[in-house]
C-alpha positions in Angstrom: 13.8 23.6 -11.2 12.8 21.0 -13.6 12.0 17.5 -12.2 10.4 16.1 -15.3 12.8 13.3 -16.5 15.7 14.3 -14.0 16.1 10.5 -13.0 17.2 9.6 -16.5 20.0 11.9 -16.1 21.4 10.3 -12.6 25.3 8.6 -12.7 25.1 5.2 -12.6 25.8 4.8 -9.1 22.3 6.5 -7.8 20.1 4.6 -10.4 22.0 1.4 -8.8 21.1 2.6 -5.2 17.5 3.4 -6.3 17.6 0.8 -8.1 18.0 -1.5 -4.5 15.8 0.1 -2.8 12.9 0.3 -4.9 13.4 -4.3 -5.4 13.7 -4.4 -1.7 11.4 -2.0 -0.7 8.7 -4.1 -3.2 9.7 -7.5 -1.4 8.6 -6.1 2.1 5.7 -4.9 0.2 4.2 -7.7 -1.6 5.4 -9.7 1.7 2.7 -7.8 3.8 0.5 -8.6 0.6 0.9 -12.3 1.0 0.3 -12.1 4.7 -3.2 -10.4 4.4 -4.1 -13.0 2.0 -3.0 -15.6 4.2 -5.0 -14.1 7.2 -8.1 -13.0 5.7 -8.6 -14.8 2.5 -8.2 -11.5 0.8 -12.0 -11.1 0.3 -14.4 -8.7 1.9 -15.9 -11.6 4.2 -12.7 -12.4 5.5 -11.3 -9.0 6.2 -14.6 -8.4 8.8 -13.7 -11.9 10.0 -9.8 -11.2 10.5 -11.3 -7.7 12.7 -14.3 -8.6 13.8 -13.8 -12.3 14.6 -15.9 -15.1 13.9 -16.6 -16.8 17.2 -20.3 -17.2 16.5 -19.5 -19.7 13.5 -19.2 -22.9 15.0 -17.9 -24.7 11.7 -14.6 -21.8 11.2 -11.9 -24.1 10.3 -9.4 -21.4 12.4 -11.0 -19.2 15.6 -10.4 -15.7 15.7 -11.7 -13.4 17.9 -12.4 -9.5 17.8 -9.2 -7.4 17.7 -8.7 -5.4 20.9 -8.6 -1.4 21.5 -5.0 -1.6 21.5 -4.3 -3.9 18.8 -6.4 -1.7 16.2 -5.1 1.3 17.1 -1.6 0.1 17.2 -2.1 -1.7 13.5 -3.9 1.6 12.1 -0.9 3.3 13.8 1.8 1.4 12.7 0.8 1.0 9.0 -0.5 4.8 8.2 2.8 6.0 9.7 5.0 3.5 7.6 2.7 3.5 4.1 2.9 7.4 4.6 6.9 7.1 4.4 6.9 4.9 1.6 4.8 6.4 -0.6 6.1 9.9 0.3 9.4 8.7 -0.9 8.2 6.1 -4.1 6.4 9.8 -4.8 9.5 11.9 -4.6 11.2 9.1 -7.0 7.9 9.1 -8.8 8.2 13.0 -9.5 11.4 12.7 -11.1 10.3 10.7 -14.2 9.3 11.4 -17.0 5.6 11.3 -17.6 2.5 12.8 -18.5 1.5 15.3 -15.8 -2.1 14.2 -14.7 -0.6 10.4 -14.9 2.6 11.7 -12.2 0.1 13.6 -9.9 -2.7 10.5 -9.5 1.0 8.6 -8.9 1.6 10.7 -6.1 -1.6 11.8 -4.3 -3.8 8.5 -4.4 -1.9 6.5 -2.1 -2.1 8.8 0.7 -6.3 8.1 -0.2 -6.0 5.0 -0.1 -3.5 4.4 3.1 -6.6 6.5 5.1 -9.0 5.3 3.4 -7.7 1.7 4.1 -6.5 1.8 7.6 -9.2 3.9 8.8 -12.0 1.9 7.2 -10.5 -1.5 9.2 -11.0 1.4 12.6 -14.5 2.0 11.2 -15.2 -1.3 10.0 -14.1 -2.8 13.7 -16.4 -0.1 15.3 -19.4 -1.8 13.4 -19.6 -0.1 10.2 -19.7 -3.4 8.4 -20.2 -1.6 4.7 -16.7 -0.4 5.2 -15.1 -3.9 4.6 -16.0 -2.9 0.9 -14.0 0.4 1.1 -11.0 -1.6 2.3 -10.7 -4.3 -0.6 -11.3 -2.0 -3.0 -8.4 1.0 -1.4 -6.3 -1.9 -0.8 -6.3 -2.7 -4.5 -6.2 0.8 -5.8 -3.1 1.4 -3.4 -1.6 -1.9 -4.8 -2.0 -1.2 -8.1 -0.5 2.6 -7.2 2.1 1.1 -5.9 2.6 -1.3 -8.8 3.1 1.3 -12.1 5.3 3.5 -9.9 7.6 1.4 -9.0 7.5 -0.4 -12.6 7.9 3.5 -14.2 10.9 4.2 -11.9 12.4 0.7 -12.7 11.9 1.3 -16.4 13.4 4.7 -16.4 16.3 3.8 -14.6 17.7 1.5 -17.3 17.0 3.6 -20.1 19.5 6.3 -21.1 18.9 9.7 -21.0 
């Protein structure tokens, strides 16, 4: 079967419905985005702060205190189960472009890295391994950007004709 290019040949109907999903899919998305920023500045510092707490800094504008067992095992939970359905299916879309080979496969495999690599360096990082706070912003971004040029390459091949 060939994939390559199979979305340009879709009736207008499916484009319009992947079309949908793909806008509101990338709302929820860059929602969850905006919420991290506003909870832990979106900088390495802040991500150990938003885990770890900072109740030993007297001048912290907002208290936060050290996640519990539950609560990091229900967020690494939560978001690897969910991140791994919605990159298994922006992947899926993703396979049925067309594009270079190499470019399709780093498409599809890296955010699957990156959701492990992200959630389970905030379990690691809460467990004390502070070096992993690095790990995070820097998956976080490379999952972001992932995210980013697939769903732009799927939008841009849906409105183009075959």
């Amino acid at each position: 079967m060939h994939l390559n290019g199979l979305i340009l040949t879709f009736p207008k109907e499916i484009k319009l419905l992947i079309g949908a999903f793909i806008m509101v899919l990338s709302i929820g998305f860059y929602t969850g985005l905006l919420f991290v920023g506003e909870t832990s500045s979106a900088n390495p510092n802040g991500i150990e702060e938003q885990y770890l707490g900072n109740e030993a800094d007297e001048a912290a504008d907002i208290m936060r205190f050290k996640k519990s067992p539950q609560e990091m095992l229900t967020l690494v939970h939560n978001h690897i189960l969910s991140m791994s359905i919605i990159f298994f299916l922006v992947g899926l879309l993703v396979s049925i472009t067309k594009l270079n080979k190499k470019i399709k496969m780093f498409l599809i495999v890296e955010p699957f890295i990156s959701v492990i690599l992200t959630f389970g360096g905030l379990y690691l990082l809460w467990t004390g391994m502070l070096w992993m706070k690095y790990i995070v912003m820097f998956s976080g971004l490379l999952m972001t950007l992932t995210f980013t040029a697939s769903t732009v390459i799927i939008l841009k091949q849906l409105f183009q004709k075959s």
